[in-house]
VODREN-402261 format. One record per residue (C-alpha): residue number from 1; residue in three letters; x, y, z. Coordinates in steps of 0.5 Angstrom, whole numbers. Layout:
<atoms>
ATOM     i    aa    east   north      up
ATOM   NUM   ala       X       Y       Z
...
</atoms>
This chain:
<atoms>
ATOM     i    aa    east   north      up
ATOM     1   unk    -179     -68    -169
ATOM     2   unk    -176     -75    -174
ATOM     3   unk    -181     -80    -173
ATOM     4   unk    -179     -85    -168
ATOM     5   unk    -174     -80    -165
ATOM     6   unk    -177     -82    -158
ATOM     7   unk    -173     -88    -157
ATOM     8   unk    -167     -84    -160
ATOM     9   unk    -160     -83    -155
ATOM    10   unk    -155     -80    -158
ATOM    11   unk    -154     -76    -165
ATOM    12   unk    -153     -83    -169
ATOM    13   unk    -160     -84    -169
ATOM    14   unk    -160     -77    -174
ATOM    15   unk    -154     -80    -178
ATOM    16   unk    -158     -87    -179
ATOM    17   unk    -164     -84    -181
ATOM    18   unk    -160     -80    -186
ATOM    19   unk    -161     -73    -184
ATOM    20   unk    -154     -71    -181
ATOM    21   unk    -151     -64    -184
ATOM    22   unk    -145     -66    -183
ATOM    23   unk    -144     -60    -179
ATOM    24   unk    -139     -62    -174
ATOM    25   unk    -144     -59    -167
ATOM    26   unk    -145     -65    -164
ATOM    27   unk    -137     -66    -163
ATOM    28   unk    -136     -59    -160
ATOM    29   unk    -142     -59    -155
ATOM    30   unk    -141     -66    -153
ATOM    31   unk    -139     -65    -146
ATOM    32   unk    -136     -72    -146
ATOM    33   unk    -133     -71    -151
ATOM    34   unk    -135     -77    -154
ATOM    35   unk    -137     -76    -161
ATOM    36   unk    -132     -75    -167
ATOM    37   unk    -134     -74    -174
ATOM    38   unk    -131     -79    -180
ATOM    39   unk    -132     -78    -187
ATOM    40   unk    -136     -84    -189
ATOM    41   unk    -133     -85    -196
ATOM    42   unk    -138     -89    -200
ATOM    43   unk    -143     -84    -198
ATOM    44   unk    -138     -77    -199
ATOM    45   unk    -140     -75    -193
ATOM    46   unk    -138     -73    -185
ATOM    47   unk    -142     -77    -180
ATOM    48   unk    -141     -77    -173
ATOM    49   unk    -140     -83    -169
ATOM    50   unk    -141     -84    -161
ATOM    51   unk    -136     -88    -157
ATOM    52   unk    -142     -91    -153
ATOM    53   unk    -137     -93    -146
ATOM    54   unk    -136     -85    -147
ATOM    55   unk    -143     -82    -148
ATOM    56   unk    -147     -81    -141
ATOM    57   unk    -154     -80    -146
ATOM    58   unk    -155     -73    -143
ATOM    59   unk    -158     -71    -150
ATOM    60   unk    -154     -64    -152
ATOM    61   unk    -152     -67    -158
ATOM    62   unk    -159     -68    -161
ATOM    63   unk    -161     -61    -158
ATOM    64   unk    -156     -58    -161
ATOM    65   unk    -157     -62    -168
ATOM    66   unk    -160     -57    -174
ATOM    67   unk    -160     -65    -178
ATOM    68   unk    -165     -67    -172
ATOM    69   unk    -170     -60    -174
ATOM    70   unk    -170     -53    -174
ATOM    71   unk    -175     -48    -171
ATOM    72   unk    -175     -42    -176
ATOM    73   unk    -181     -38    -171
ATOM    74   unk    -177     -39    -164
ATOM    75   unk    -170     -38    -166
ATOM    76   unk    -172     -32    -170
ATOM    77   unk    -175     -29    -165
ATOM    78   unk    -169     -31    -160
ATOM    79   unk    -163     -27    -166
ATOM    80   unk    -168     -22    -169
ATOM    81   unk    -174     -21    -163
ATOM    82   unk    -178     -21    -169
ATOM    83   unk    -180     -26    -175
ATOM    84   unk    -177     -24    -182
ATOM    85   unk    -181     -20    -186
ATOM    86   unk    -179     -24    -192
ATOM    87   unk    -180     -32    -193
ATOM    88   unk    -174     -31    -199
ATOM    89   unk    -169     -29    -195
ATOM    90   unk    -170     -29    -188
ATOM    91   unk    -170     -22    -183
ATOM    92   unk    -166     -16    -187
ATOM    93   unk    -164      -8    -185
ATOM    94   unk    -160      -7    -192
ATOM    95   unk    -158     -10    -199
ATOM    96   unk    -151      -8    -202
ATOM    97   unk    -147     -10    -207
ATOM    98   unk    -139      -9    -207
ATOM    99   unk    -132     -12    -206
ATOM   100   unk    -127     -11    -201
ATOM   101   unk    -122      -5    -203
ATOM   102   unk    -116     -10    -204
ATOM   103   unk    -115     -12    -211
ATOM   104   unk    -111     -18    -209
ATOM   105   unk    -116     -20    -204
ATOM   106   unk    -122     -19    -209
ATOM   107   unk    -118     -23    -215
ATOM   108   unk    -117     -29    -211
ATOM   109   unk    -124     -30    -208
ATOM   110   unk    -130     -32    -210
ATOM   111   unk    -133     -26    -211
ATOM   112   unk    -132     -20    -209
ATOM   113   unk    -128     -22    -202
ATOM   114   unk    -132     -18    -198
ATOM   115   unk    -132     -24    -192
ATOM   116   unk    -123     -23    -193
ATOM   117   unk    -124     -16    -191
ATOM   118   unk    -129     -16    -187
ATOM   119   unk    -125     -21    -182
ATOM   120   unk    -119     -18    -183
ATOM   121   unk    -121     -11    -181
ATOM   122   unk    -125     -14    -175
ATOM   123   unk    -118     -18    -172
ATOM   124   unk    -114     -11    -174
ATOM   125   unk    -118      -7    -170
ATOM   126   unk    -119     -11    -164
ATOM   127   unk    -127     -12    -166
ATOM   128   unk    -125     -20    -165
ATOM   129   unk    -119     -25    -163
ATOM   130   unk    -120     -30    -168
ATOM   131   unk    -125     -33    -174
ATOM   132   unk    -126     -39    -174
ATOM   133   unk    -126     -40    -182
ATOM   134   unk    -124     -47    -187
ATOM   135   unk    -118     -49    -192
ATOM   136   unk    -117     -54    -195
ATOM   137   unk    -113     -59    -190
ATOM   138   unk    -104     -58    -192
ATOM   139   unk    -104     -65    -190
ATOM   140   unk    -109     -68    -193
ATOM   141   unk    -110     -62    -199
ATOM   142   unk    -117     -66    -202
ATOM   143   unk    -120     -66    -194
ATOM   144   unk    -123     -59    -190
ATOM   145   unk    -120     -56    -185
ATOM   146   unk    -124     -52    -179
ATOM   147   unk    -119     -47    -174
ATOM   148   unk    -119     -42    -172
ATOM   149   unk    -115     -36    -176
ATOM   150   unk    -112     -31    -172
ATOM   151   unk    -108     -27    -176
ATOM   152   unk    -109     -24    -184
ATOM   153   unk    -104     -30    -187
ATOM   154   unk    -109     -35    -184
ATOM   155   unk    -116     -32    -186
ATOM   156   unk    -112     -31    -193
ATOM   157   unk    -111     -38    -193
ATOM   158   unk    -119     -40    -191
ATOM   159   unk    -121     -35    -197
ATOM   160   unk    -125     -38    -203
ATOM   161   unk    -131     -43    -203
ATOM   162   unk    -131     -50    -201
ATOM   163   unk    -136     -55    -205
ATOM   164   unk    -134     -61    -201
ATOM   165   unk    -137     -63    -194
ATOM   166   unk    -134     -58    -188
ATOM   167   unk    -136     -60    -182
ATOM   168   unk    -133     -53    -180
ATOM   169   unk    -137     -52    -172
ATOM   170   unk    -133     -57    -170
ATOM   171   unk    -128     -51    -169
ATOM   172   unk    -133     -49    -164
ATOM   173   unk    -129     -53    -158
ATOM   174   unk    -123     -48    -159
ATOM   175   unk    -128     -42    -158
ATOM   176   unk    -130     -46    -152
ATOM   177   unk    -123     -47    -149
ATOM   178   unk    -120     -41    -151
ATOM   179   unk    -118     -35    -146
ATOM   180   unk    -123     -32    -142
ATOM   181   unk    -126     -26    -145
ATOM   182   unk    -124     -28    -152
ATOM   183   unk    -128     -26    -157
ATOM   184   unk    -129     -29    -165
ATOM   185   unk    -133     -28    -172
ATOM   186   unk    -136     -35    -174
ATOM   187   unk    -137     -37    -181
ATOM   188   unk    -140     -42    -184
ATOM   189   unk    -146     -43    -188
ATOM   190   unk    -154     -44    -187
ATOM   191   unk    -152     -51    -183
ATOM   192   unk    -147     -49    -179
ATOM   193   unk    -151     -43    -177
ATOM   194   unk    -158     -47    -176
ATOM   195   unk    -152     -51    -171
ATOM   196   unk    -149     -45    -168
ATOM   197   unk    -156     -42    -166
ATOM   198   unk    -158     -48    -162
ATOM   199   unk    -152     -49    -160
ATOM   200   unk    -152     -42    -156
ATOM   201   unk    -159     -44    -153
ATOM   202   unk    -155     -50    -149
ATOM   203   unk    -149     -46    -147
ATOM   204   unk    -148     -40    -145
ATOM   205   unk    -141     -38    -146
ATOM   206   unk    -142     -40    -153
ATOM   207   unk    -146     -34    -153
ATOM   208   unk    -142     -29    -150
ATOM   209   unk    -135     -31    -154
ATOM   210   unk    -138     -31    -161
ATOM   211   unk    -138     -23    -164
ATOM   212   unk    -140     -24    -170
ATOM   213   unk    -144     -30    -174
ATOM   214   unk    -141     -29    -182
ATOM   215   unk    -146     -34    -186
ATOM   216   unk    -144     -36    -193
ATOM   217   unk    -150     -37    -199
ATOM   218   unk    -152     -44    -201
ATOM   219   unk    -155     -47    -206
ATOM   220   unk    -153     -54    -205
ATOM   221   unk    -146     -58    -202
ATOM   222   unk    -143     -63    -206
ATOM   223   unk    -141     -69    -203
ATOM   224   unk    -133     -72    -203
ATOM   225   unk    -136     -76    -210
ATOM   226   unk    -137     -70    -214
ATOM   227   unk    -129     -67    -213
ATOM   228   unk    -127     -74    -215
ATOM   229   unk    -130     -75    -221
ATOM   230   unk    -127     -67    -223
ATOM   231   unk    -121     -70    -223
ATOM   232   unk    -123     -76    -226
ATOM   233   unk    -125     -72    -232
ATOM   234   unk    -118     -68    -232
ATOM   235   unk    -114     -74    -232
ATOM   236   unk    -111     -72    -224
ATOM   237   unk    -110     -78    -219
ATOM   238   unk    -113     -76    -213
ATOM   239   unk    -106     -78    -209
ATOM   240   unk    -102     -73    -215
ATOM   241   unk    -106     -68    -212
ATOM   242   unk    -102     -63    -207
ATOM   243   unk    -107     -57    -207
ATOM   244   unk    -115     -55    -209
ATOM   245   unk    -117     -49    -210
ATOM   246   unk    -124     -49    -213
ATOM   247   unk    -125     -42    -213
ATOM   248   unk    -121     -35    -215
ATOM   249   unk    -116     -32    -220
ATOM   250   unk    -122     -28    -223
ATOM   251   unk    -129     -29    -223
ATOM   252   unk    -132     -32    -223
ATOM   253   unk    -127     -37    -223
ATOM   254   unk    -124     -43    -224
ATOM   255   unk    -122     -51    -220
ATOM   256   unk    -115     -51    -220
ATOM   257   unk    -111     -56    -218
ATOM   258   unk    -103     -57    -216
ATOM   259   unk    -100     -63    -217
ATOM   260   unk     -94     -67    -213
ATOM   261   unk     -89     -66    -220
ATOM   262   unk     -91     -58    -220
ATOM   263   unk     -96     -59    -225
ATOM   264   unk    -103     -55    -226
ATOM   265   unk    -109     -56    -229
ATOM   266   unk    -115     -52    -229
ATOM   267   unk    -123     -53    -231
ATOM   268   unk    -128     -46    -232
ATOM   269   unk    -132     -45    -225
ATOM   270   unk    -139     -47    -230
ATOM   271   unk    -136     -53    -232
ATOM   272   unk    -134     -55    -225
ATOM   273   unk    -141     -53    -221
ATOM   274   unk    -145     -56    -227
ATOM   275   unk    -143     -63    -224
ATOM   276   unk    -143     -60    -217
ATOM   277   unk    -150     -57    -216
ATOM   278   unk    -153     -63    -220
ATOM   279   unk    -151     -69    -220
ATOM   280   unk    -147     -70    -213
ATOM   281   unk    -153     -67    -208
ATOM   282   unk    -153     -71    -201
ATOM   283   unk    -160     -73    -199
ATOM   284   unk    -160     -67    -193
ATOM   285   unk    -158     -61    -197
ATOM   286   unk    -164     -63    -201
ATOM   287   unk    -169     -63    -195
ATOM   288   unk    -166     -55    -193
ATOM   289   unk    -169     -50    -194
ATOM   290   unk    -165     -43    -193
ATOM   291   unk    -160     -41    -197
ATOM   292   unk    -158     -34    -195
ATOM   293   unk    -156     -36    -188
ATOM   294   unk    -162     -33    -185
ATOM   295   unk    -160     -34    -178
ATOM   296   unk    -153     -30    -180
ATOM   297   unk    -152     -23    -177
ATOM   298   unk    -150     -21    -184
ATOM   299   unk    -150     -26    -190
ATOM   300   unk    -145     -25    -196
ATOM   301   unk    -145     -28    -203
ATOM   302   unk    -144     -28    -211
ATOM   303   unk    -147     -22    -214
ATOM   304   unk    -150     -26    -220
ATOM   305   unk    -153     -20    -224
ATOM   306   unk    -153     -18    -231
ATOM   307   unk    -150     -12    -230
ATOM   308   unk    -143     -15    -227
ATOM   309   unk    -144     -20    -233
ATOM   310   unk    -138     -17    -236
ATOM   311   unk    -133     -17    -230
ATOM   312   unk    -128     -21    -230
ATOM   313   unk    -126     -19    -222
ATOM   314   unk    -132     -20    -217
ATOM   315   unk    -138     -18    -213
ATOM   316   unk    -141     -20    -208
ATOM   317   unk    -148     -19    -205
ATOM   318   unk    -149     -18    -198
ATOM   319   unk    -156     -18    -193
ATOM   320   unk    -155     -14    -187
ATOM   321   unk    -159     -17    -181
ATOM   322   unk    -159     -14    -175
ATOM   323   unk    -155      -6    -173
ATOM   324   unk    -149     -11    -171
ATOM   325   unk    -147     -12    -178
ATOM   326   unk    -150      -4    -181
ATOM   327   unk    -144      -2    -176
ATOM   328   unk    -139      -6    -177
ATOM   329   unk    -140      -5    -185
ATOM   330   unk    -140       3    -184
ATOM   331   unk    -133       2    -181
ATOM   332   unk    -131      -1    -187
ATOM   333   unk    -133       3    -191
ATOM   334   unk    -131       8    -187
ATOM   335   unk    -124       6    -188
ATOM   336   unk    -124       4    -195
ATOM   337   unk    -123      -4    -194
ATOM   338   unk    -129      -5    -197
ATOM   339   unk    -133      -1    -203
ATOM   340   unk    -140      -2    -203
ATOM   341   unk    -147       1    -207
ATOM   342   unk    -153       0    -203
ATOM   343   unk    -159      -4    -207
ATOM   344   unk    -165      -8    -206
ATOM   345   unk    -168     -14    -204
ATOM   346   unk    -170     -15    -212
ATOM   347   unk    -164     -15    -214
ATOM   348   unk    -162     -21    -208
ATOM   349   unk    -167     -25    -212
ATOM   350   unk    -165     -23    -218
ATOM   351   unk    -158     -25    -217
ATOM   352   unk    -160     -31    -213
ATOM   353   unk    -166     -34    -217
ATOM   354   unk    -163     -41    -218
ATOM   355   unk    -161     -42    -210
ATOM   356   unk    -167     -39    -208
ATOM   357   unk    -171     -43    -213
ATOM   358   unk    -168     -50    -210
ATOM   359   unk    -168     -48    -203
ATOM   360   unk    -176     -44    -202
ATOM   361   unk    -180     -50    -207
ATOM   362   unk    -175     -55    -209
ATOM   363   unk    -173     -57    -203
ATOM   364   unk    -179     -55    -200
ATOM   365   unk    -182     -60    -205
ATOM   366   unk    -178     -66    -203
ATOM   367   unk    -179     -66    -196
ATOM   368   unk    -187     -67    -198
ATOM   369   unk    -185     -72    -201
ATOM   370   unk    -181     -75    -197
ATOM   371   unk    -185     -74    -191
ATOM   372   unk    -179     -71    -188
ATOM   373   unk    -182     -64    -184
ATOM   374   unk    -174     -63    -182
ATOM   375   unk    -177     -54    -181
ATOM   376   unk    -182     -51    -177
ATOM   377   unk    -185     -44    -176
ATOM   378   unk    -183     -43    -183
ATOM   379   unk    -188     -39    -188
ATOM   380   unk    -187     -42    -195
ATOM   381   unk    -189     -41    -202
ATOM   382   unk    -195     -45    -205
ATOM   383   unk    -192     -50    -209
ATOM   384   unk    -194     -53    -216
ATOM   385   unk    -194     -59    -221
ATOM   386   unk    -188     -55    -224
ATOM   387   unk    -184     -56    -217
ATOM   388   unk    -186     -63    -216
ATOM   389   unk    -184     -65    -223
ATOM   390   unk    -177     -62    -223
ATOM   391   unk    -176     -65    -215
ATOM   392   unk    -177     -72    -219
ATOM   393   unk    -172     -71    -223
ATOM   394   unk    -167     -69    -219
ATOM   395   unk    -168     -75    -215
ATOM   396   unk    -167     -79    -221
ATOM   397   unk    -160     -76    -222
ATOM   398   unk    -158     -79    -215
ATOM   399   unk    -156     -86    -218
ATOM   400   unk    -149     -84    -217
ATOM   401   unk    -150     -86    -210
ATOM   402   unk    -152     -94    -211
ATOM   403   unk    -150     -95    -218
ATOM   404   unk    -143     -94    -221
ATOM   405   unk    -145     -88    -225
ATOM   406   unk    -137     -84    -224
ATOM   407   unk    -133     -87    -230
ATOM   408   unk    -139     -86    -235
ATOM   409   unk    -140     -78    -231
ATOM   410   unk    -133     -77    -233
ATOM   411   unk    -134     -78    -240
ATOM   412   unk    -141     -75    -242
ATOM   413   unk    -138     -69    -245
ATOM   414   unk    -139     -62    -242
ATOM   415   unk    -145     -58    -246
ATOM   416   unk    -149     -65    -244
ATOM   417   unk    -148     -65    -238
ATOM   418   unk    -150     -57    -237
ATOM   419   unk    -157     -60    -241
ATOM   420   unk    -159     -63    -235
ATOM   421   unk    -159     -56    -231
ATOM   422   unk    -164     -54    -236
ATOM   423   unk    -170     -56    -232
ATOM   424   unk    -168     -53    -225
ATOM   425   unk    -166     -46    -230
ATOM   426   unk    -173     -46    -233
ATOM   427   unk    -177     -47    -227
ATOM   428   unk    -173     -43    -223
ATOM   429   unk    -174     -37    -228
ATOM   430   unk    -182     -39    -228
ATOM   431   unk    -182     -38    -221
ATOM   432   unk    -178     -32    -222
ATOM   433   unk    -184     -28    -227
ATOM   434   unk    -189     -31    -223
ATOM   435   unk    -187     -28    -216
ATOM   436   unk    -185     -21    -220
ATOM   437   unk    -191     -21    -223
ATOM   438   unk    -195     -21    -216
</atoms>
């Protein structure tokens, strides 16, 4: 529990003690419908705000809220019946490895579009009635948009990653007010899980239309600043810009971005996400200590491994958690939507060393030193000298949000800038050795 939470309301209490995820759950479960989330833009990121006339102060919000805290012990138990098996990655059955069988889905994701295949499938044969999933809004191309897909057009339009704040639980309303016996897949990442899990424990119905919970590994989000300032550096004015993609066309991709007079400008993946993953940290991801989504029913992400290094199309990795997941992903198999090869949990955290790094001792480091125990029933790695040190350093690398650092970010060249990942590589791999070692 955060420390004076006695005399909290309502959720504006999380969003002032700076621990909101941005989420979106409050939104959808607030019976009053009395919260909305707005985008704060001095900060780059989503917040909700309570009409107070509105609001009865029944407490839903703060229940559902994985800001306010996640209790690993007990929602395991209630998704698994049991505790995970392994404190890196959650509860598994199987890990593979492979891509969705569709070259154009495959070519236009992140990776290996397995998560497009999988919805696809699943919609096609009546499994479920919609998705819900996240674009970039037309409207407002440099904004997300949660929905809910219910046709292949509209699950396409969703594919890739989004390195911005997505507050896609917000979408869960729709769920809730769909038709009676209506089904749906959910996607979304770590946050969004830890939010969907509380929120089912509150209501019921919740519960019995959501099919399939897809989550999305996460090292890190970027807040709003961190896209601003990419396109600072490729000289585009945020009102020019009528579409952002920033990723796909291959692997491992590239930010592109479309232009009101046609015009298109590209930047590599590496070039995007070293700004991204070090520099534009809001202080709540810093504080979250699962990146492969361990409450997802099945978890998908990159397949970072050397023997994919060449591939200029990709993979991706998968954790299976529970048998609802094995036997959707046999059928796929089954019917060739998807090409998978069976490996193990080494790989997993081969391919994820860095995210898992960040999120198990990193981020772990940063709530002993913040005093901020925002996670329970959780066994964590012991953690060393090497890892304070390194979460001390990326503290000082979040003066962006209080001092005027974008023009002169924008300006530092690309190969200075990726000497600042350094740190987090070495001890990641420190971390790596020792634990391979053991």
């Amino acid at each position: 529990m955060i420390s004076g939470e006695r005399k909290a309301r309502d959720i504006s209490f999380v969003a002032r003690s700076g621990l909101c995820t941005g989420c979106g759950t409050c939104v959808a479960l607030c019976p009053q419908s009395a919260i909305r989330i707005e985008i704060v833009r001095k900060r780059g990121i989503y917040l909700p705000r309570v009409n107070e006339k509105a609001c009865n102060a029944c407490g839903i919000c703060l229940r559902v809220c994985p800001g306010r805290g996640v209790d690993f012990a007990m929602l395991n138990q209630v998704a698994f019946g049991h505790q995970p098996q392994d404190n890196l990655l959650g509860n598994y059955i199987g890990c593979y490895t492979g891509h969705a069988a569709d070259k154009d889905i495959r070519y236009n994701s992140s990776s290996g579009g397995l998560v497009s295949a999988l919805l696809i499938f699943a919609l096609e044969r009546g499994m479920i009635d919609g998705a819900l999933v996240t674009r970039m809004n037309p409207d407002k191309p440099l904004e997300p948009q949660p929905f809910i897909a219910r046709t292949e057009e509209e699950i396409l339009s969703a594919a890739g990653s989004k390195y911005c704040p997505v507050p896609a639980n917000i979408a869960l309303d729709d769920i809730l007010k769909a038709k009676e016996g209506e089904r749906f897949a959910v996607v979304g990442l770590p946050c969004h899980m830890h939010g969907l899990r509380k929120a089912e424990l509150v209501n019921s119905k919740l519960k019995e239309r959501v099919a399939l919970r897809v989550g999305l590994f996460c090292g890190s989000t970027a807040n709003f600043a961190g896209t601003r300032l990419l396109l600072g550096k490729m000289r585009i004015k945020g009102t020019d810009v009528i579409g952002i993609k920033y990723r796909g066309t291959g692997w491992p991709g590239h930010l592109s971005v479309e232009m009101h007079d046609s015009e298109r400008k590209s930047l590599p993946y590496n070039h995007s996400i070293t700004v991204l993953g070090t520099f534009f940290t809001p202080k709540r991801c810093q504080l979250c200590l699962d990146g492969a989504a361990e409450l997802a029913d099945i978890s998908f992400g990159d397949a970072w491994l050397p023997r994919f290094a060449g591939n200029e199309i990709g993979e991706s990795i998968l954790i299976l958690r529970n048998e609802i997941s094995r036997a959707l992903i046999e059928k796929l198999v089954a019917e060739a939507f998807m090409e998978l090869v069976e490996t193990n949990v080494k790989d997993v955290i081969i391919s994820q060393k860095g995210m898992i790094y960040r999120k198990k001792k990193l981020n772990q480091a940063n709530t002993v030193l913040l005093s901020k125990g925002m996670f329970s029933g959780y066994n964590m790695p012991a953690l060393n000298l090497l890892d304070y040190t390194v979460a001390v350093f990326q503290k000082s690398l979040s003066l962006y949000q209080v001092l005027p650092f974008d023009k002169i970010l924008e300006n530092i060249p690309q190969r200075l800038l990726e000497l600042y990942s350094l740190p987090f590589a070495f001890a990641a791999r420190v971390f790596y050795c020792r634990r391979n070692k053991n």
